[in-house]
C-alpha positions as CSV (number, residue, x, y, z in Angstrom):
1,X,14.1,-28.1,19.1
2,X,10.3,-28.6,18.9
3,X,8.3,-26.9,16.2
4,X,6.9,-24.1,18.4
5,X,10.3,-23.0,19.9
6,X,11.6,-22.4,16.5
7,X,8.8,-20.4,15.5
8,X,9.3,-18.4,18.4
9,X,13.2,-18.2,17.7
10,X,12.2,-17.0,14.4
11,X,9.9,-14.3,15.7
12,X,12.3,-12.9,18.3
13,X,14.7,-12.7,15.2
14,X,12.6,-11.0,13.2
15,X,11.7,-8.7,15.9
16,X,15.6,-7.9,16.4
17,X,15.8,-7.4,12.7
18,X,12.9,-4.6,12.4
19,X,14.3,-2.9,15.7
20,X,17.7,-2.5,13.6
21,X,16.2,-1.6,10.4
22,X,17.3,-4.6,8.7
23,X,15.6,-5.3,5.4
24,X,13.9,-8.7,4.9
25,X,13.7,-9.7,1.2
26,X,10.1,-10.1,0.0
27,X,9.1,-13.6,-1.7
28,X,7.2,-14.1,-5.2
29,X,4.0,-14.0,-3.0
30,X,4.5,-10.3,-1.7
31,X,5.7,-9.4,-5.3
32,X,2.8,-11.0,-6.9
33,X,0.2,-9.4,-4.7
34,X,2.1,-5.6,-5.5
35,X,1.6,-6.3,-8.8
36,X,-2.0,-7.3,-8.9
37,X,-2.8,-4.1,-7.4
38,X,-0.3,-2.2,-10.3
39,X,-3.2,-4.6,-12.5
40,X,-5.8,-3.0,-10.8
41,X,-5.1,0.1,-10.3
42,X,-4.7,0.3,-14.2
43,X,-7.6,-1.4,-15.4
44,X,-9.6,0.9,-12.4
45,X,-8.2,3.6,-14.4
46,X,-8.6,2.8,-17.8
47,X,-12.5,1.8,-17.0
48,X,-12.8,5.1,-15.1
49,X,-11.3,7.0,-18.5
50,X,-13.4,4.7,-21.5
51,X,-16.5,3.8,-19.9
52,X,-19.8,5.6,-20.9
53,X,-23.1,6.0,-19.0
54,X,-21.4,3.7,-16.3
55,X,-20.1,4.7,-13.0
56,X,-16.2,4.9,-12.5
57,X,-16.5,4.0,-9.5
58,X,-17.5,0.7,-10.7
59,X,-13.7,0.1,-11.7
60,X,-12.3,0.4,-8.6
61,X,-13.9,-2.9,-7.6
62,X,-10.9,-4.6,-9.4
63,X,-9.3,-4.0,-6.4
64,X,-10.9,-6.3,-4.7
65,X,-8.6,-8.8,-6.7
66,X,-5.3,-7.4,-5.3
67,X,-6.8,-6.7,-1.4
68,X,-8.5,-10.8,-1.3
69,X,-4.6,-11.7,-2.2
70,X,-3.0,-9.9,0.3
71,X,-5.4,-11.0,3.1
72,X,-4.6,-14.6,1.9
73,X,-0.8,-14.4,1.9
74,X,-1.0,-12.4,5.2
75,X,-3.2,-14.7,6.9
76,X,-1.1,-18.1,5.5
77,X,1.0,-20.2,7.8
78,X,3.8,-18.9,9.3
79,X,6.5,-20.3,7.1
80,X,4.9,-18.6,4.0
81,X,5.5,-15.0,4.9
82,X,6.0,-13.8,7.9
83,X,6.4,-10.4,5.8
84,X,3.3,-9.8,4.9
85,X,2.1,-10.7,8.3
86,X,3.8,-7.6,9.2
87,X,2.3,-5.7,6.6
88,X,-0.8,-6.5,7.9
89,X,0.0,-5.5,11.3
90,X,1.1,-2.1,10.0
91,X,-1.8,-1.9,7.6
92,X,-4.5,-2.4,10.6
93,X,-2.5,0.1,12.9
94,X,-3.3,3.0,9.8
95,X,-7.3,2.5,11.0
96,X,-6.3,4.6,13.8
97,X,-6.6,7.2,10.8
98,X,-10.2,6.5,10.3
99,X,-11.3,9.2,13.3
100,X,-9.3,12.2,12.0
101,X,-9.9,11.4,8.6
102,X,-13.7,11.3,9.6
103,X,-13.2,14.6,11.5
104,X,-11.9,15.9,8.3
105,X,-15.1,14.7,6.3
106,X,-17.2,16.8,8.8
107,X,-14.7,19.8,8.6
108,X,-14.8,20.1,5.0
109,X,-18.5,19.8,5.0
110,X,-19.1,22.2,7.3
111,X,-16.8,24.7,5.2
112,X,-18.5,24.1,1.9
113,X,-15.4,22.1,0.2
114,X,-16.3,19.8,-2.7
115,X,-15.9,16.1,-1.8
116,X,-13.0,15.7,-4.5
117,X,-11.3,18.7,-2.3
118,X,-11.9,16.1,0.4
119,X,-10.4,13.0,-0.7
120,X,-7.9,14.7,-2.3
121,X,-6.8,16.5,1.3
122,X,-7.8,12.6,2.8
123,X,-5.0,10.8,0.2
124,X,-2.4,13.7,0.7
125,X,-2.8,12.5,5.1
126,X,-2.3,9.1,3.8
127,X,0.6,9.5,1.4
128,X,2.2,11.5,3.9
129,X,2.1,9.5,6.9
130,X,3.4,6.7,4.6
131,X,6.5,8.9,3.9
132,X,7.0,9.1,7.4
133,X,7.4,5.6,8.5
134,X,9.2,5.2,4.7
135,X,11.7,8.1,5.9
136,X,11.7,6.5,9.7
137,X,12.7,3.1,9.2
138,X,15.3,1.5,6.8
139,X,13.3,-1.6,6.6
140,X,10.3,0.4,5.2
141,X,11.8,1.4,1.9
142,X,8.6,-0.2,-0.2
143,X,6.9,2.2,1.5
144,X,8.6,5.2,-0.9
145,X,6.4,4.5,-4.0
146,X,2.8,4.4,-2.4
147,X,3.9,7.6,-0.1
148,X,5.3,9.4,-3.3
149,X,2.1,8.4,-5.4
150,X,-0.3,8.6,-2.7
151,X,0.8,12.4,-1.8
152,X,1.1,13.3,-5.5
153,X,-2.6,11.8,-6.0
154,X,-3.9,14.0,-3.2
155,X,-2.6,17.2,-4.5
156,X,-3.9,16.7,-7.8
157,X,-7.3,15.0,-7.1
158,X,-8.6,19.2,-6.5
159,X,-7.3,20.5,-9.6
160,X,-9.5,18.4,-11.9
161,X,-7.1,17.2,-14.2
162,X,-8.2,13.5,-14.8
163,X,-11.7,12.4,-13.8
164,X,-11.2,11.3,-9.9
165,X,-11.9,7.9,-9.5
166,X,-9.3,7.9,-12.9
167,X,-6.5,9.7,-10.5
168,X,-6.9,7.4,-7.3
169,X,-6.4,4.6,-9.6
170,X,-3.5,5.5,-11.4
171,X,-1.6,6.7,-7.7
172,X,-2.4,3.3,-6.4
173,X,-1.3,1.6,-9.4
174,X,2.0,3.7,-9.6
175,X,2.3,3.3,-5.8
176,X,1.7,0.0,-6.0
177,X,4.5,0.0,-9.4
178,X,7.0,1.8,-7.0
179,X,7.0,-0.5,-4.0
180,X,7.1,-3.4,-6.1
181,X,10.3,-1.9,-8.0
182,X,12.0,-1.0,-4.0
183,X,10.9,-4.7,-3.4
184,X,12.9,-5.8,-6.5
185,X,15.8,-4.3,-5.9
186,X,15.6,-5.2,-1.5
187,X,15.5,-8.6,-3.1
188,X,18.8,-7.9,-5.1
189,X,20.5,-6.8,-2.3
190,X,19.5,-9.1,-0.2
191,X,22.5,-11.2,1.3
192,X,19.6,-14.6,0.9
193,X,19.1,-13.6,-2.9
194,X,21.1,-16.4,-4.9
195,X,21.7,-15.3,-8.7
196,X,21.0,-17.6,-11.3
């Protein structure tokens, strides 16, 4: 078979698998990446927490770190990881979020709600239309830990009990700290996985 037919092969398999809720293992790249945001999301949080007469905000640019990864892994050659390829996929379709979530800007504007009442009504949408693809499909399991932190983050963002920018980074980095533990143990179970 020529090069081009196998990759095809290979796509119409994985296309069977995700259609059946198979799990595909992630590789050290997609594991590496999840952890750089855990990285990030920590030292976005720990800057947000200890820094004086600077702007939190200015932490969360450690995740552009993590998010430069990603895009790499996701745009490598097929061979490398066709997994993160699909992550990018599904991460592009959530820009279809971007209207309502715009809508909702206006909306809480035009009701007088505090922009912290905003993003944290904006990150409970996200976290949970990540629980429902985690809850719809098998293969989606990863998902769990940015849905559970994500939601979690968004209902306590309001209530003021960490400085904001200090929350959002902590709920991605223990998002980010639950998917990579579901991608651990997806690995382990994984019929591929050799022990050594």
């Amino acid at each position: 078979m020529r090069d081009d037919d196998l990759e095809r092969v290979k796509g119409d398999l994985e296309t069977i698998e995700g259609a059946i809720g198979l799990s595909r293992a992630w590789g050290p790249g997609e594991l590496r990446v999840t952890l750089l945001f855990v990285a990030a999301g920590l030292a976005a949080a720990a800057w947000a927490l200890l820094a004086r007469g600077a702007s939190p905000l200015w932490g969360l640019t450690a995740l552009v770190v993590p998010v430069a990864a990603w895009l790499r892994l996701a745009l490598a050659p097929v061979e490398r990881s066709a997994f993160a390829r699909r992550d990018l996929r599904g991460a592009l379709r959530t820009l279809w979020l971007a209207p309502p979530l715009a809508a909702l800007f206006f909306w809480c504007r035009h009701a007088g709600l505090r922009p912290v009442d905003f993003l944290g009504l904006s990150t409970f949408l996200v976290g949970t239309v990540l629980l429902s693809a985690a809850a719809g499909d098998r293969s989606q399991r990863a998902l769990w830990g940015w849905a559970v932190a994500l939601t979690a983050g968004g209902l306590l963002l309001p209530l003021g009990v960490a400085p904001p920018a200090a929350l959002l980074a902590a709920a991605i980095a223990c998002g980010a700290l639950g998917s990579a533990a579901a991608a651990y143990l997806d690995r382990r179970e994984s019929p591929d996985h050799v022990a050594h």
